[in-house]
C-alpha positions as CSV (number, residue, x, y, z in Angstrom):
1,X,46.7,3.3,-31.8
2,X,49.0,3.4,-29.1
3,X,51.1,6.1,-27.4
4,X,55.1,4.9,-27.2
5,X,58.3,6.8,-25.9
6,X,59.9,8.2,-29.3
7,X,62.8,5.7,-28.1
8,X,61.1,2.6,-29.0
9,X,60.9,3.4,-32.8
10,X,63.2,0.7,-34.0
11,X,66.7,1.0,-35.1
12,X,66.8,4.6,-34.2
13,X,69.3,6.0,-30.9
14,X,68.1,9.3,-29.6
15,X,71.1,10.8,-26.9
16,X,71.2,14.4,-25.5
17,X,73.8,16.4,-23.5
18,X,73.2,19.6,-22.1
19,X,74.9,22.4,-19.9
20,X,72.8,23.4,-17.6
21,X,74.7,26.4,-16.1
22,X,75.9,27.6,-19.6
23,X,72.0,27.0,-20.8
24,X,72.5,25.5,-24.1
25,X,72.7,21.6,-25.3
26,X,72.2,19.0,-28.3
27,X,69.9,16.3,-29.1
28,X,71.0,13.3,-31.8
29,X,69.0,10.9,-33.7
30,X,70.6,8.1,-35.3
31,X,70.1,5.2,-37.4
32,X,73.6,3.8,-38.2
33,X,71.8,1.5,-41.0
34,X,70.9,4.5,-42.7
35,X,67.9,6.1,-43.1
36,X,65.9,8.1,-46.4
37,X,65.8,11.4,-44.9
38,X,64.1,14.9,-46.3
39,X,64.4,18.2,-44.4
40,X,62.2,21.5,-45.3
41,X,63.3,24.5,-43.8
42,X,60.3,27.4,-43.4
43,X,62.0,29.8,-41.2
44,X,63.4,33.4,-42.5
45,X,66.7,32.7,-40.6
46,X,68.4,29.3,-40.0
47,X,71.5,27.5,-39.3
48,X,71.4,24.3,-40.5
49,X,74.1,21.8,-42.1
50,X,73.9,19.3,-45.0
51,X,70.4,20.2,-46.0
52,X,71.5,20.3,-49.7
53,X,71.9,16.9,-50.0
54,X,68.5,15.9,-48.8
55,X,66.9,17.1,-52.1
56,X,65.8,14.0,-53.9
57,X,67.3,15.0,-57.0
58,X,70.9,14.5,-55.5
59,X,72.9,10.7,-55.0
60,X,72.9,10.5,-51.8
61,X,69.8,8.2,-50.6
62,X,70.4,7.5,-46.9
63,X,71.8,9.5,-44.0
64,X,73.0,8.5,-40.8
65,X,72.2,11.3,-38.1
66,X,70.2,14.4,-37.5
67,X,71.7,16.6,-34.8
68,X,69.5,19.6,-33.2
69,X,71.4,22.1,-31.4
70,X,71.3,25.3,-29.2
71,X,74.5,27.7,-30.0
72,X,73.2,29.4,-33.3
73,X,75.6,28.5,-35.9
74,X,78.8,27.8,-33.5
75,X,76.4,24.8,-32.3
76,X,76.7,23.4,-35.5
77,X,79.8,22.0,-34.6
78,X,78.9,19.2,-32.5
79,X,78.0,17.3,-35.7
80,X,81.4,16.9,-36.0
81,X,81.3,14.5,-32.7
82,X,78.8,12.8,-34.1
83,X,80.8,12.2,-37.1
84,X,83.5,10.9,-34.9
85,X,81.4,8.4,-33.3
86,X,79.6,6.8,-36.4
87,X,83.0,6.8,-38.0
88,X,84.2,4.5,-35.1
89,X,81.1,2.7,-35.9
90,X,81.9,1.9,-39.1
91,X,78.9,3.8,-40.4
92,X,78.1,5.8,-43.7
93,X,78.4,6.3,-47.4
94,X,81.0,4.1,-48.7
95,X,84.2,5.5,-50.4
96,X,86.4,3.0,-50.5
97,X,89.1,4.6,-48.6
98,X,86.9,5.3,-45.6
99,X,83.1,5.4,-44.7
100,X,81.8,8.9,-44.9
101,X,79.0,9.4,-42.0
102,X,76.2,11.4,-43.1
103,X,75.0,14.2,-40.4
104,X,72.5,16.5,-41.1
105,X,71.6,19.3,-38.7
106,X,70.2,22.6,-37.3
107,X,70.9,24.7,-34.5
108,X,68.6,27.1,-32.5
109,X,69.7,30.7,-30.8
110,X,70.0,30.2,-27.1
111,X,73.3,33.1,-26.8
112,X,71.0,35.0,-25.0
113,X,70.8,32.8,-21.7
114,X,73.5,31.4,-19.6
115,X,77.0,32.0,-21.2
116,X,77.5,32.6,-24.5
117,X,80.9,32.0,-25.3
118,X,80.2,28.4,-24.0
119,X,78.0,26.5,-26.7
120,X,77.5,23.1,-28.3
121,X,80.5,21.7,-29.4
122,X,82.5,17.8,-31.5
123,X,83.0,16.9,-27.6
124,X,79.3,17.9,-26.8
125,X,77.8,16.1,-29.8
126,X,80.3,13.2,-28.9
127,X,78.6,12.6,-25.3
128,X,75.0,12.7,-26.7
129,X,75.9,9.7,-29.1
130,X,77.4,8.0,-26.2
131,X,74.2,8.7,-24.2
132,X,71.9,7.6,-27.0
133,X,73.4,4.0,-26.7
134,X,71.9,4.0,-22.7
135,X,68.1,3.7,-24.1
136,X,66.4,5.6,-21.9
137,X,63.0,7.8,-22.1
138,X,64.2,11.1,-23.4
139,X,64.1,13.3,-20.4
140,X,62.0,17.0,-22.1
141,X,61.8,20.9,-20.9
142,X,64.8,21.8,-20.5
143,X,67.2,18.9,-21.7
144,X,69.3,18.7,-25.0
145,X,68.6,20.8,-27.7
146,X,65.9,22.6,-25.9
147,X,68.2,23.3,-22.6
148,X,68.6,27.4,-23.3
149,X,65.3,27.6,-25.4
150,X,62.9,30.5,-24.8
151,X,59.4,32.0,-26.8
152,X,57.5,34.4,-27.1
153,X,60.3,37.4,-27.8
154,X,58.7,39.9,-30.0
155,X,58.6,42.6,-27.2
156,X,62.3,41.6,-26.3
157,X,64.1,38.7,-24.0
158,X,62.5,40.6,-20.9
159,X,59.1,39.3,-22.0
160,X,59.9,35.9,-23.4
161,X,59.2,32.6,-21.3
162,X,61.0,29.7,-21.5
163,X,60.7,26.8,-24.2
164,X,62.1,23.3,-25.0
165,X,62.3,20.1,-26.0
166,X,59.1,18.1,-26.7
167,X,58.3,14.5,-27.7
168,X,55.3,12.8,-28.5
169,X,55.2,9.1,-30.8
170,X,52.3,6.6,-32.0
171,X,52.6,2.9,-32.7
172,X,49.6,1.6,-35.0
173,X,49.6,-2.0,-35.8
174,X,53.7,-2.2,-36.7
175,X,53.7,1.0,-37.9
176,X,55.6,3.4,-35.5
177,X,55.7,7.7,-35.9
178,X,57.2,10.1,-33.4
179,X,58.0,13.5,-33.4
180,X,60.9,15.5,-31.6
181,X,61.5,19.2,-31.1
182,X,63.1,22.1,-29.7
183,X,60.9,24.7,-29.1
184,X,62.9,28.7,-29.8
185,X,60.0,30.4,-31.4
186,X,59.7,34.2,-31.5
187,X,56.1,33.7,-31.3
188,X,53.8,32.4,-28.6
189,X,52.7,28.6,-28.2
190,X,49.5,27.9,-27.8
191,X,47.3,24.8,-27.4
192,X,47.1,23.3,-30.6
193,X,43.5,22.2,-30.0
194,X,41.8,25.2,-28.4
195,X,44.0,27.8,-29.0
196,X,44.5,28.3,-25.6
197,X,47.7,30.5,-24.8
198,X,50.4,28.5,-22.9
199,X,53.5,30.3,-23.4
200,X,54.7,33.6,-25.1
201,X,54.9,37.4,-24.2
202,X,54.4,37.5,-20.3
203,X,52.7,40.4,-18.9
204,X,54.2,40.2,-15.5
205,X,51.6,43.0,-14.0
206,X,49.1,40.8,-14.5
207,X,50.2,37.4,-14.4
208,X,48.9,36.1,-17.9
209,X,50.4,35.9,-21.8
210,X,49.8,38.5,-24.2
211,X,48.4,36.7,-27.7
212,X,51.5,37.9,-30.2
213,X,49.4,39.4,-32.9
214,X,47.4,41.6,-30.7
215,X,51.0,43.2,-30.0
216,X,52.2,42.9,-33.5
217,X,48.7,44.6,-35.0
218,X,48.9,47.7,-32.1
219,X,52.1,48.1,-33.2
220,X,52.1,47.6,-36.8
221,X,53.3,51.4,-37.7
222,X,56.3,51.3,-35.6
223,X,57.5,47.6,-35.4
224,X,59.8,47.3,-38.1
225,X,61.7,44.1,-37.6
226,X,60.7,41.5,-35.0
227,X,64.3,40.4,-32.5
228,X,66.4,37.9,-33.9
229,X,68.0,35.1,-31.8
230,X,64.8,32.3,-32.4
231,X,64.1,29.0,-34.4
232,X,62.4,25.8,-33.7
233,X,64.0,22.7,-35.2
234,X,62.4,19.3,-35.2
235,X,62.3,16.1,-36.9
236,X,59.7,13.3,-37.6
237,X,60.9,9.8,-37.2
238,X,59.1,6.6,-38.6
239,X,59.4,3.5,-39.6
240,X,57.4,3.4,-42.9
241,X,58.7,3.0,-46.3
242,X,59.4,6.4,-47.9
243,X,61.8,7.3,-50.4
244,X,63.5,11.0,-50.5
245,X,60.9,13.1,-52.1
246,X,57.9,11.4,-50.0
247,X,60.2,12.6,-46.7
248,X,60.6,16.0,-48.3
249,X,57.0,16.3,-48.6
250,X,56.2,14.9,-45.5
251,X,58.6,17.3,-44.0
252,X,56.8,20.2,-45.4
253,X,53.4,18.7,-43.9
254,X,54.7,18.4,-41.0
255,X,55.1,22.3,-40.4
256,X,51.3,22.6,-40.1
257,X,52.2,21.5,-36.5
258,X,54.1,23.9,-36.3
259,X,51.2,26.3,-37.8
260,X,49.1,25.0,-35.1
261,X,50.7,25.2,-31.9
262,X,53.0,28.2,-32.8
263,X,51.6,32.1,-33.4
264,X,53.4,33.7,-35.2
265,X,55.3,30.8,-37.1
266,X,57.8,30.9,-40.0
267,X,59.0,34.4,-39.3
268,X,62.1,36.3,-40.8
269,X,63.8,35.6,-37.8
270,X,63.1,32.0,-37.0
271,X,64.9,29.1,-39.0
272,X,61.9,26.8,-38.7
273,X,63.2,23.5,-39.6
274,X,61.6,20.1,-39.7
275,X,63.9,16.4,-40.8
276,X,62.2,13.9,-41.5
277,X,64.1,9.8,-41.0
278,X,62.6,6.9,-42.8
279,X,63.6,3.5,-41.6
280,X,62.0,1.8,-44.0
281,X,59.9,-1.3,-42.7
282,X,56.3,-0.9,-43.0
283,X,54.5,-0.4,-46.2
284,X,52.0,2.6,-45.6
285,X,50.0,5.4,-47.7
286,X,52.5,8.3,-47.3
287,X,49.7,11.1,-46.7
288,X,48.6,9.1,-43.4
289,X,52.0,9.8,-41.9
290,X,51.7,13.6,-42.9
291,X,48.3,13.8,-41.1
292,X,50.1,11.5,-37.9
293,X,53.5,13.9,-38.4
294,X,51.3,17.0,-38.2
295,X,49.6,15.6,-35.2
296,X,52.7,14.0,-33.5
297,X,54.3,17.5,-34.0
298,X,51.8,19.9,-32.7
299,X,51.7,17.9,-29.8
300,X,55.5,17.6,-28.9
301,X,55.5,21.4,-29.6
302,X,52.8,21.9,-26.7
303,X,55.1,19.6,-24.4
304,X,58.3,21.5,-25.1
305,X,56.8,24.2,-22.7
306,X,54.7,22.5,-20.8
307,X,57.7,20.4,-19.7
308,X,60.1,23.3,-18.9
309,X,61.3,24.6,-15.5
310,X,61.9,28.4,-15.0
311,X,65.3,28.7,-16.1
312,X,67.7,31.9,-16.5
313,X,64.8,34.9,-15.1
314,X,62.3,32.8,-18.0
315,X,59.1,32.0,-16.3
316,X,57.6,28.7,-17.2
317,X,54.3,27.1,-18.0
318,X,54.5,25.0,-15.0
319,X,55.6,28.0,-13.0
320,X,52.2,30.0,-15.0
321,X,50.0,27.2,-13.7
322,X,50.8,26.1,-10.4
């Protein structure tokens, strides 16, 4: 086993655009041969597009695109760029009269930092499929999708620290896995193999993270709803031959990294959301990529914080540790 950059897994382009001032940005994956996809979505309250079509019982098989997004549900929009280029490309289901691309997607809340009037837009997603065609290591922190990201909220945005986008990928033999994700939780992240707190409720008195269900527990007669405006979206990419319902269930795995690296997880005001793109190559047992995608996505989860800068008053890890 091997550690790679998450751009090496073959025929897949990953691109990402952000605006740093505005504080919000998208990330794209695509495989414009198609790839069996599966999506499961854990989270109370997401924004997400084409998701529907991903259940196995539907026709279509193959999708072209997964886009993550800041802008809540406006930044569900930049699909539409990404449409635009595969279209150009000559990519997606076949209708006869024209080739329909197929983009799947979710978007994270990220309103709350920069400006909120400016968020992920077709031009926006346009420029990260341009940029995915450069081939470069996926820059992480505070890029793309996980540009405006921010955790640990549950005593409001005054406590919360900043998130973002992670990576982490495997190579074993020809068989390649990687996870990517865009970290928004409401809940604290912690180290997914001791437990140790990284990044969450910041107690600024005393320089150090307050675990979330210490605050949830004292407050459990009062606290009534925990603040919207959250969601981690991610997606596990790999080369081995799936078919729809093995993604799906692979996609559902794969939240256990989420389980492990984020306290609280799943809550009725995240849209936890995990894709998962098939490529199809190498013939593998389909339970070894769950245990690799739970892995792979606990991991990338820790380095969405522990790659972030202080951005927009949000105190980083880095800025925690140094």
């Amino acid at each position: 086993m091997k550690k790679i950059n998450i751009t090496e897994i073959k025929g897949i382009q990953i691109g990402q655009v952000e605006n740093q001032k505005a504080g919000t940005g998208c990330t794209v994956i695509i495989c414009k041969d198609g790839a069996t996809a599966g999506v499961d979505v854990r989270g109370g309250g997401p924004a997400t597009r084409e998701t529907d079509l991903l259940n196995p019982i539907n026709m279509v098989q193959q999708i072209n695109a997964v886009m993550l997004s800041g802008g809540s549900a406006f930044g569900l929009d930049a699909a539409s760029g990404v449409m635009q280029y595969l279209e150009e490309h000559n990519c997606g289901f076949d209708m006869k009269v024209a080739h329909v691309p197929i983009v799947c997607g979710a978007s994270l809340f990220d309103l709350t930092v920069g400006d909120p009037k400016i968020r992920p837009d077709k031009a926006m997603g346009y420029q990260a499929c341009l940029n995915s065609e450069k081939n470069e290591p996926l820059k992480e922190g505070n890029y793309g999708a996980g540009c405006g990201a921010s955790v640990g909220k549950i005593m409001g945005p005054q406590y919360a620290m900043k998130g973002g986008l992670g990576t982490a990928a495997i190579q074993i033999d020809n068989l390649q896995v990687g996870a990517i994700v865009a970290v928004n939780a409401c809940g604290n992240i912690v180290d997914y193999k001791t437990n140790e707190q990284l990044a969450g409720i910041y107690d600024s008195e005393h320089n150090s993270i307050i675990p979330a269900d210490e605050v949830i527990f004292q407050q459990i007669e009062k606290l009534r709803q925990l603040p919207s405006g959250n969601t981690t979206i991610g997606c596990i990419i790999t080369n081995a031959k799936l078919d729809k319902a093995q993604c799906t269930k692979i996609a559902g795995i794969a939240h256990n990294g989420y389980a492990r690296a984020i306290q609280p997880v799943h809550t009725m005001s995240d849209g936890d959301t995990i894709f998962v793109l098939s490529t199809n190559e190498v013939e593998v047992m389909p339970d070894a990529i769950g245990i690799l995608a739970t892995d792979l996505m606990a991991k990338a989860v820790n380095r969405a914080v522990k790659k972030a800068d202080s951005a927009y008053g949000l105190k980083s890890y880095k800025e925690l540790h140094k």
